[in-house]
C-alpha positions in Angstrom: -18.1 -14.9 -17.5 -18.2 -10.6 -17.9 -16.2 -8.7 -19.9 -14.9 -7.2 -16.6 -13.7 -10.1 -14.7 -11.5 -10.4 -17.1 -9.6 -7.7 -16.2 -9.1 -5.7 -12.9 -8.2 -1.7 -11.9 -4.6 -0.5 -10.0 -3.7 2.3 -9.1 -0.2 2.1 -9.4 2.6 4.0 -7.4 6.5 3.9 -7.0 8.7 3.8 -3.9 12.4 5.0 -5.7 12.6 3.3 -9.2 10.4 0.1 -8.5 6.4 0.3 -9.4 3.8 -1.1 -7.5 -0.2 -1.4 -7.3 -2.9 -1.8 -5.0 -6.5 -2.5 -6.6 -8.6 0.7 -6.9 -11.2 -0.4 -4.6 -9.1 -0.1 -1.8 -7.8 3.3 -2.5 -10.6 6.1 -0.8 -8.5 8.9 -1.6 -4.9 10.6 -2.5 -3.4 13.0 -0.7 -0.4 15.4 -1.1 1.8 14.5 1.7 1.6 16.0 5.3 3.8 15.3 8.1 1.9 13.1 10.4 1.3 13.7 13.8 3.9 11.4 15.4 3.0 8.5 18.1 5.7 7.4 20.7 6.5 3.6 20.8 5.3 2.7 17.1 6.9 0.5 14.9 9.4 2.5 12.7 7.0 2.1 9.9 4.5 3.8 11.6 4.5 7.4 10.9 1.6 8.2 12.7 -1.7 10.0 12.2 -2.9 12.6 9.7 -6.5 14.1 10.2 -8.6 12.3 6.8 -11.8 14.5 7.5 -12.2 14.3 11.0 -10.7 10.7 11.3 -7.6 10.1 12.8 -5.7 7.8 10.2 -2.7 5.9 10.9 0.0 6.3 8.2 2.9 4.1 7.7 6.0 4.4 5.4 5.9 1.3 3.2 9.2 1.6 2.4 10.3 0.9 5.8 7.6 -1.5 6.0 9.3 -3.7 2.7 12.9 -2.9 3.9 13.9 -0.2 2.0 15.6 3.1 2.7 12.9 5.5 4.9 11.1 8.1 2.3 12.7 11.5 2.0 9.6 13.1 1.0 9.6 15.4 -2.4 6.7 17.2 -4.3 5.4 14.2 -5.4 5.1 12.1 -2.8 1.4 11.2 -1.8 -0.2 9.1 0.5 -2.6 6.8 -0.1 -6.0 6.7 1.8 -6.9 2.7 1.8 -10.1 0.4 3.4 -8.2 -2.7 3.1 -10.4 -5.2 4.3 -9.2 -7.5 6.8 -10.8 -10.7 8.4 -12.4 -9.3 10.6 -13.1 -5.7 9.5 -12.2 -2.8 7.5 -8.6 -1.2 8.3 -8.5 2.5 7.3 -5.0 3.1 6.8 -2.6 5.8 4.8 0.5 5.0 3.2 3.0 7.1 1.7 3.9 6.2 -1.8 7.2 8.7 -3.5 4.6 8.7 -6.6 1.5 7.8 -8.0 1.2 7.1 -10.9 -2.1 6.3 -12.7 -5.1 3.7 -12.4 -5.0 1.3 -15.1 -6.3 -2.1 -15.9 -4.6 -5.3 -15.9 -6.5 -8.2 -17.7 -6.4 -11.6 -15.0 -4.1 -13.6 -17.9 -1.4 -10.6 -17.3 -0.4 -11.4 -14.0 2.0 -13.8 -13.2 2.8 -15.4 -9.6 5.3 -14.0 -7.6 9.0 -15.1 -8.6 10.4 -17.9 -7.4 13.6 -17.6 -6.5 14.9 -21.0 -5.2 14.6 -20.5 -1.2 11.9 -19.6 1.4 12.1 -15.6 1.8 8.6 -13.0 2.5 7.1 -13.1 -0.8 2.9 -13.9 0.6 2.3 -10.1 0.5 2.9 -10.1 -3.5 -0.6 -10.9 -5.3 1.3 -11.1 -8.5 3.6 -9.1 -11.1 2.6 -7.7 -14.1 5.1 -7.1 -16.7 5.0 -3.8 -19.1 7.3 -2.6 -21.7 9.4 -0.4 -19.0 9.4 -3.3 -16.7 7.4 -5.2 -13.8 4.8 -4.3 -11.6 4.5 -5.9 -8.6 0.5 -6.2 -7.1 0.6 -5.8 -3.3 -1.4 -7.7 -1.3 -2.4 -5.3 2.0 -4.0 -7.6 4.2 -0.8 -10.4 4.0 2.1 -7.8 3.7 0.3 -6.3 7.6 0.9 -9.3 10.2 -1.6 -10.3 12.9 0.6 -8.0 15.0 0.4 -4.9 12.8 -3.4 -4.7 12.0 -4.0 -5.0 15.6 -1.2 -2.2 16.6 -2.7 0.3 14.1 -6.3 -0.4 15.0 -5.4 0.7 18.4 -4.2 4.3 17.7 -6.2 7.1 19.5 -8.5 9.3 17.5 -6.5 12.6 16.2 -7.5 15.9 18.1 
């Protein structure tokens, strides 16, 4: 076994207080954050598109998506520019994040399963937590946090103008 499967590489992001990371592979590019152009009939998550160099690219509030509060956008919120891949193909999606923070390695013996917290509740979209000196990090796992239902709602958005 390689030195570097040992370890993998976040980039690692907050939405309010709480930190979260999506492996670096994923991640095509950062952007400072733009409204989007808005799509009728979405999900309330869905923001809508923003122009990624001549591809329209859905963008969804993963605040909303998790249940939290709807982000009220400052100078350092960012969207994230993601190839998550899917089953069945590659879903090119943007996601706004209130920061980002850094990319940064976490060995494989770090990460710890999702808690368990004694009853059935939507944990399958966290690939693990990490714990740090200033507290957890919780890996998010794109393709299971976006349902059947979601990856084929966002796959259908028109191209931007």
């Amino acid at each position: 076994m390689s030195a570097t499967s040992l370890e993998a590489q976040f980039v690692t992001f907050s939405l309010g207080d709480e930190v979260f990371a999506v492996p670096v592979e994923v991640v095509r590019e950062i952007l400072d954050h733009e409204e989007a152009f808005k799509i009728p009939n979405g999900p309330d998550y869905l923001l809508g598109l923003r122009d990624v160099r001549g591809q329209g690219v859905p963008t969804i509030d993963l605040r909303l998506k998790l249940g939290l509060t709807r982000t009220v956008p400052t100078p350092h919120t960012r969207v994230l520019v993601m190839d998550i891949p899917m089953e069945d193909r590659l879903l090119t999606l943007g996601m706004v994040a209130d920061r980002v923070y850094e990319v940064t390695p976490f060995r494989r013996d770090q990460i710890e399963q999702a808690p368990d917290i004694g009853s059935h509740w939507r944990s399958d979209y966290i690939a693990g937590v990490v714990r740090r000196d200033q507290g957890f990090v919780v890996l998010v796992d794109l393709a299971k946090l976006l349902s059947q239902h979601d990856t084929v709602l966002l796959a259908r958005q028109p191209e931007a103008a």
